[in-house]
N, C-alpha and C positions, 0 to 999 in steps of 0.2 A: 517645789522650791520657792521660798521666800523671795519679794520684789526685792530685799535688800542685799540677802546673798546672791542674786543672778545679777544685779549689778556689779558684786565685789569682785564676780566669778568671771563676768564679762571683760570689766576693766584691769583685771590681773590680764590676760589675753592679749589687751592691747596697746597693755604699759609692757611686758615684753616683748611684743613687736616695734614698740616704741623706741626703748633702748636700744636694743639690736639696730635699730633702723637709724638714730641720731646717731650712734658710732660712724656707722657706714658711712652718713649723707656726707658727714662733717669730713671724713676721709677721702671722701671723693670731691667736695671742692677743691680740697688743699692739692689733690692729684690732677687736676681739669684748669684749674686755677692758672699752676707751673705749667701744663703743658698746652696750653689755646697761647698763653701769654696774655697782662691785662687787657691789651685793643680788642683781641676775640672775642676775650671772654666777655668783655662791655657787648659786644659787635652781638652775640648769643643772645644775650639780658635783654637787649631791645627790640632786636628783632624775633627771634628764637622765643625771648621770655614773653610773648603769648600763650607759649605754652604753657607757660605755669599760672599764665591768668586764666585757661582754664581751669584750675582747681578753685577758682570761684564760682566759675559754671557749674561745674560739678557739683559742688556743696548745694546751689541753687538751685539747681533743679533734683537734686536726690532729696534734699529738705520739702518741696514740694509732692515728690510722688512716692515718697513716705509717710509723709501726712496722711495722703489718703489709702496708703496700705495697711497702716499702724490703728489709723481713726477706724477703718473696715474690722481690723482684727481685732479690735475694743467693742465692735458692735455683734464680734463673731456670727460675721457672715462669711461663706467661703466661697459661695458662687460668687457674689461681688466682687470680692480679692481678684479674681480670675478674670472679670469684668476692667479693674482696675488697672491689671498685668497689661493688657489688650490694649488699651489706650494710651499708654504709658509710652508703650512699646510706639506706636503711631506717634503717638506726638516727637519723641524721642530722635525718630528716622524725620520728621519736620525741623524739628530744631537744625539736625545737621546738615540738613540741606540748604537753609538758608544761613549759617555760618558758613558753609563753602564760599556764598556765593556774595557775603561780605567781606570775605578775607581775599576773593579775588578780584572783587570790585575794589580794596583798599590797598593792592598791591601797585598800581598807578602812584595813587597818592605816596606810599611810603617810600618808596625809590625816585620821586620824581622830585627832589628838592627839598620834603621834611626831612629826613634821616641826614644825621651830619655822620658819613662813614667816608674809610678812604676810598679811593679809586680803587684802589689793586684790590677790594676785597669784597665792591661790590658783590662780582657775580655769587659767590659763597656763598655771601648773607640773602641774596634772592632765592639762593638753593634753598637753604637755612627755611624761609619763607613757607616755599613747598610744601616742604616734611612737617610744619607746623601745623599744614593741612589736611593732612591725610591722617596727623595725629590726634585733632579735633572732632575727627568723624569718629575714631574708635572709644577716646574718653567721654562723649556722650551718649552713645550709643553702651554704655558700660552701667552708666545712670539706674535704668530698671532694676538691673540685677543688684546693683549695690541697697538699693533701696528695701530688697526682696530680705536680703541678708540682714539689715536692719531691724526691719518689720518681725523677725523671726531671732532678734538680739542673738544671732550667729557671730559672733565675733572671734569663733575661733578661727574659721574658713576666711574674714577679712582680716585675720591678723598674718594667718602664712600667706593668703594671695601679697599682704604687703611687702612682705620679709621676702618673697621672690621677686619682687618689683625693686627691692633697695639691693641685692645680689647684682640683679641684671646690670643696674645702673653703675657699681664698680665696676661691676666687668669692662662695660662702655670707658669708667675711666682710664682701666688696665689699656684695654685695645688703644684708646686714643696715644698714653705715655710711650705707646713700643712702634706706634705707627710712623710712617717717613711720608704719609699720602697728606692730602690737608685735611687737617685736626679737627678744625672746626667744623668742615663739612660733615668731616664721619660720625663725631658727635652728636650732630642731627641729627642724620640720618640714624642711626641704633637706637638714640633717645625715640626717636618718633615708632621704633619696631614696639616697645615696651608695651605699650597701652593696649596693643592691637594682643598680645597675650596675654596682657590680666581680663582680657575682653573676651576673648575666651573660653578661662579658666571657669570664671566666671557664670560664664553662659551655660557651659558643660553641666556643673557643679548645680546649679539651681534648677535648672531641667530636671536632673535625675529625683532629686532630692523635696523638691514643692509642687506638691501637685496645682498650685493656683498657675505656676506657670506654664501656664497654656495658651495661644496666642491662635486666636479664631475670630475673625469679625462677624461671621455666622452667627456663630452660638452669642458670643459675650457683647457683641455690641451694645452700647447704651448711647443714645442722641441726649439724653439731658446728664445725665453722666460727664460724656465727654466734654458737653457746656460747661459744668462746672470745673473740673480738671484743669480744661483751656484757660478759664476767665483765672483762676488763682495761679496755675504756671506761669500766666502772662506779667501779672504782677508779679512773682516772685523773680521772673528772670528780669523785670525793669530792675530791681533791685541789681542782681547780680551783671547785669548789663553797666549799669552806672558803676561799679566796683573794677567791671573789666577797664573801663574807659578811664576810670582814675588809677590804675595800677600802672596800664600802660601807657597812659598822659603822662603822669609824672615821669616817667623812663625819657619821651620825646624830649617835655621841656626841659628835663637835666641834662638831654642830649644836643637839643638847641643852643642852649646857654652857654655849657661849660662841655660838651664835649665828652667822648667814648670812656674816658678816664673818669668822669662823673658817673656813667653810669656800672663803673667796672666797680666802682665804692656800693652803688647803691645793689650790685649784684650779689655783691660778700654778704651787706648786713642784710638783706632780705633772706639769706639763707641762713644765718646767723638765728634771728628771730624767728624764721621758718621752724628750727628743728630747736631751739628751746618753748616756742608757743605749742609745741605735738605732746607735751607734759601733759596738756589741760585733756586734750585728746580721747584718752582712753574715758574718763568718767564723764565725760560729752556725748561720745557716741554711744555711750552705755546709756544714758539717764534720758537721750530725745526721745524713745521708744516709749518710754514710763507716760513720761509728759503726756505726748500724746495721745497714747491708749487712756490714761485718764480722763482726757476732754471726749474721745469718744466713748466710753461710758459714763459719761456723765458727770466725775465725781470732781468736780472744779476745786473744793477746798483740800486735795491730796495734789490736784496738778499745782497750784500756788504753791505748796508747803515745798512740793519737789522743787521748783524751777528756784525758790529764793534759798533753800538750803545746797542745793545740788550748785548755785553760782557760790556761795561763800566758798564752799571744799574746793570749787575747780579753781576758782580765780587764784587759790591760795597755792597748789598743785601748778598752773600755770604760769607764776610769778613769781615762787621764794629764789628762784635758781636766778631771776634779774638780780637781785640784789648785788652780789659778789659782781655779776659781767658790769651794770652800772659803774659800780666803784672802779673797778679795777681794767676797763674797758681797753685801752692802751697795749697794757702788760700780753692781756690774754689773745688780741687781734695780731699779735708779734709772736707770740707762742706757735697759734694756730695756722697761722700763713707765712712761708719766706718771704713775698715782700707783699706788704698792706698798699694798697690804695689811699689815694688820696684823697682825705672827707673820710675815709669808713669809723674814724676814733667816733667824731661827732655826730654822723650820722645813724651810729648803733645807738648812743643813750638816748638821742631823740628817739629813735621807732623804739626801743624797747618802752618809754617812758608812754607813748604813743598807745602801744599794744595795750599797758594797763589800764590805760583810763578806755579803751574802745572793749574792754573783757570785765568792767564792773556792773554792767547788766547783762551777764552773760547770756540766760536763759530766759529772761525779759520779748526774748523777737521768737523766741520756740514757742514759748505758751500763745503769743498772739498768732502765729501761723496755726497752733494746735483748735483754737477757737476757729480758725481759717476766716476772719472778718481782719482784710490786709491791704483792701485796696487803700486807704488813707493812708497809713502806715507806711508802704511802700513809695506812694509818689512822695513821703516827705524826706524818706529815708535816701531816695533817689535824687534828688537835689541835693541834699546834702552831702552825698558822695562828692560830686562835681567843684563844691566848695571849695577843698586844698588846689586844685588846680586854677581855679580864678583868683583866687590869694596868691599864690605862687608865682604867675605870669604879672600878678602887679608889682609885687615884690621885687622881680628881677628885672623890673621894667625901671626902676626905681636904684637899681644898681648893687642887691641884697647880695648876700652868700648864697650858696649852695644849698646851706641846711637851713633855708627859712622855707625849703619845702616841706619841712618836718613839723615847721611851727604851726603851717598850717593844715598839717593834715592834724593835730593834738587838736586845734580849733574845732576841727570838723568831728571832732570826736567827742567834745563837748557837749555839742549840738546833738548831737547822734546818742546821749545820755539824755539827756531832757525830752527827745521825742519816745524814747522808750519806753519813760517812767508816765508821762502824761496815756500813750493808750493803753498801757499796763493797767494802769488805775480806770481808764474808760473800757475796755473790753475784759479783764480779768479782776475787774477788784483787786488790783495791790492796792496800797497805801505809800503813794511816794513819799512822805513827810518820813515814814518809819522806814523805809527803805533806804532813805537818804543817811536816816541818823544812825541804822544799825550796820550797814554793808558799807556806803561812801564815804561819809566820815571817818568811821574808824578804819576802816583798810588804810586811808591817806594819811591819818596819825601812824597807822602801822609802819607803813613805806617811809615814811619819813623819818621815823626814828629809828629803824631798822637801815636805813643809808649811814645817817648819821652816826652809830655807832661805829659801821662797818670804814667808814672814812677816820674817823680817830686812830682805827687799828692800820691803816695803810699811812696814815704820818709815821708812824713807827718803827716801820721797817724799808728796806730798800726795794726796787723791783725785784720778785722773785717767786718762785711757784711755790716757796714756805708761807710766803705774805699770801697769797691770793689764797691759798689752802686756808691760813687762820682768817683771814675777811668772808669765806662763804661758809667755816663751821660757827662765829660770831655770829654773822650779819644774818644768818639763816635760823640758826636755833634762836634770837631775838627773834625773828617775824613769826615762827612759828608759834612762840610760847606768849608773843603780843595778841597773837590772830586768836588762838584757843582760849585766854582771858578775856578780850577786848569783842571778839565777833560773834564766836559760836553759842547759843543760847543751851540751856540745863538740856533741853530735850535733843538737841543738836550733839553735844558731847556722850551723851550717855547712848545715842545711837553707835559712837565711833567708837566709846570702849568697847561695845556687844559686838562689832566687825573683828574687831581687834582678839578678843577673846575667843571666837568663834575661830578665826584662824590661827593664833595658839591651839587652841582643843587640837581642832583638824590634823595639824603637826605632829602633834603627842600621839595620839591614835596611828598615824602611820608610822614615827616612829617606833614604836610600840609592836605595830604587825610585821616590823622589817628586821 
């Protein structure tokens, strides 16, 4: 099978677990939503939403001990793999240990005067706490295995482990709507069961099925192995460490400031953006594997070509669907929730606006992990994380709104462009100058003229799901038919007709046999 059809093959996989999965999330806010009430569900977001700041973990350290499954498997050694499984595994069981032991060294500090919550619900949100914990041990301890799945572009096995993780999590919603116990605790508490099952499935599944997973410090040990391992985990999780600490900073200081209600806003549009940015998803997880395996055989000018064409398709997949929620933001957060938060109108078009500009060097930080020469790279990337939250706290220091925490996380995303393109060009030979003028420029004439139309068609008509329906079949077939002129190059398009044409055939042929 062709690198181009096991991409198309994998990411059909997990663009229907995709869908399947944003139906579900989007229905299970709106279900969690009504029944926590907004104080909880803020009360959740800040407390509780560590949990979801492990899915930066997660990413960061699966990003790491995929590299070196992926890079092994491009050098096709198989003892190694096995070697690499073993370590993994150990570091894995380190990680968690010492996240126990900062989550309960920070449990002082979060109850003891940061956290602006009420009385009556303390003890909940310290439960809440708990389950956060025991849910942190099972999501990274889950790491290996996902990474296993990667390495081996299994996407189908990670597309139903997901589609029973977005099940479960209704379910969680169903029980909490029918429950008369407290909501918010039992929510926890089930959210926190979830992980410890796909953990698992997981575990089951990649046992029976890969022989590299094999877990012997006898056999497979490597001391200079495990050096290297350590030293680039360690940096990659600064990275993902300084991500945790600004996801969850921002939550404190909007909860300092303006209180439970601010952050019951910032909990909508983070799920908001969560499950329209899962678009990009499937041709991500499908394409890091390629990248990868390329830098470890060698062939640098196929891992470039991947990472700067594979970001035009995603960025474009990750963001036509902003269009129509930018324009019409208001209408659709009234649609989707009986009663909106206050901030969430404004706070959506900032993060979504936010999201594009932090998704235009998509695959820019994959190729320089795939080189695995990260330590500069990470300590700048890691400062710069921290950035929106020192803007933020002067800002409100200064007497600003709500969403000039938005403004400055776009800032920090600015920044977070320009250090991309500069070691892009120092460890992989891009060409920033041409990457600037072919992917940054024109995507931002894109977007912008693709708003602007979509805003002419919303003068026109009054709120209503006919307007929002003609603002995303306009505003979308413009960005599309801007993107396919304006971005993708001759050899770029004539790859997507041959995808295109290939699954036409495929079609005809089965219908044809049936």
């Amino acid at each position: 099978m062709s690198t181009a059809t096991r991409v198309v093959k994998n990411t059909g996989f997990l663009y229907l677990k995709m869908g399947i999965s944003m139906f579900i999330s989007l229905w299970t806010t709106r279900l969690i939503l009504n029944s926590l009430g907004a104080s909880d569900f803020g009360i959740y977001n800040v407390v509780g939403g560590a949990i979801a700041m492990l899915g930066f973990l997660n990413n960061a350290m699966a990003t790491s001990t995929q590299r070196f499954m992926s890079y092994t498997k491009g050098e096709g050694n198989a003892n190694k793999m096995r070697t690499v499984f073993t370590i993994s595994i150990v570091l894995h069981l380190i990680v968690a240990f010492l996240a126990v032991l900062v989550f309960l060294l920070g449990y002082y500090i979060y109850f003891h005067g940061l956290l602006n919550i009420p009385a009556e619900r303390m003890p909940s949100a310290k439960l809440v706490y708990i389950c956060m914990i025991g849910s942190t041990v099972f999501t990274i301890m889950t790491v290996p295995y996902d990474a296993i799945l990667n390495a081996h572009e299994n996407m189908k096995i990670y597309a139903l482990i997901g589609l029973a993780e977005s099940f479960m999590k209704l379910g969680v919603a169903f029980a909490c709507v029918v429950s008369n116990n407290d909501k918010l605790l039992l929510y926890a508490i089930l959210m926190s069961v979830i992980p410890f099952i796909s953990m698992g499935a997981m575990r089951i599944y990649c046992h029976r099925y890969y022989d590299e997973c094999k877990f012997s410090l006898e056999k497979y040990w490597n001391r200079s192995l495990m050096k290297e391992m350590t030293v680039f985990a360690g940096w990659s999780l600064g990275i993902c460490l300084s991500s945790m600490f600004r996801q969850f900073g921002m939550g404190i200081i909007l909860n300092f400031f303006f209180g439970t209600l601010a952050n019951a806003a910032q909990g909508v549009v983070n799920q908001l953006n969560g499950q329209l940015s899962t678009l990009g998803n499937g041709i991500i997880k499908a394409l890091n594997p390629v990248i990868t395996k390329s830098a470890g055989s060698e062939e640098y000018e196929n891992m470039l070509k991947a990472a700067v064409s594979g970001t035009k398709v995603s960025f474009f997949i990750i963001t036509f669907v902003f269009i129509p929620f930018i324009v019409d933001t208001e209408y659709i957060l009234k649609l989707w929730l009986y009663k909106v938060p206050r901030y969430s109108d404004i706070f959506c078009i900032l993060l979504l606006i936010t999201t594009m500009v932090g998704n235009i060097t998509l695959f820019i930080p994959q190729m320089i992990n795939a080189v695995g020469k990260i330590k500069e790279y990470s300590f700048f990337i890691s400062i710069c994380n921290f950035l929106p939250l020192v803007l933020a706290v002067w800002a409100y220091m200064l007497h600003a709104t709500p969403e000039y925490m938005y403004y400055a996380l776009m800032i920090s995303m600015i920044f977070k462009i320009i250090i991309d393109l500069y070691y892009g060009h120092k460890y992989c030979g891009l060409n920033p100058r041409k990457y600037f003028r072919e992917v940054i420029l024109t995507y931002t004439m894109n977007i912008l003229l693709s708003i602007y139309i979509s805003s002419l068609v919303k003068g026109y008509f009054p709120p209503s799901l006919m307007r929002f329906v003609l603002i995303s079949i306009i505003g979308i077939s413009a960005y599309a038919l801007f993107a396919y002129i304006l971005i993708l190059n001759q050899e770029e398009r004539m790859t997507i007709k041959k995808i295109i044409f290939s699954i036409r055939l495929k079609f005809k042929k089965q219908y044809k046999t049936s």
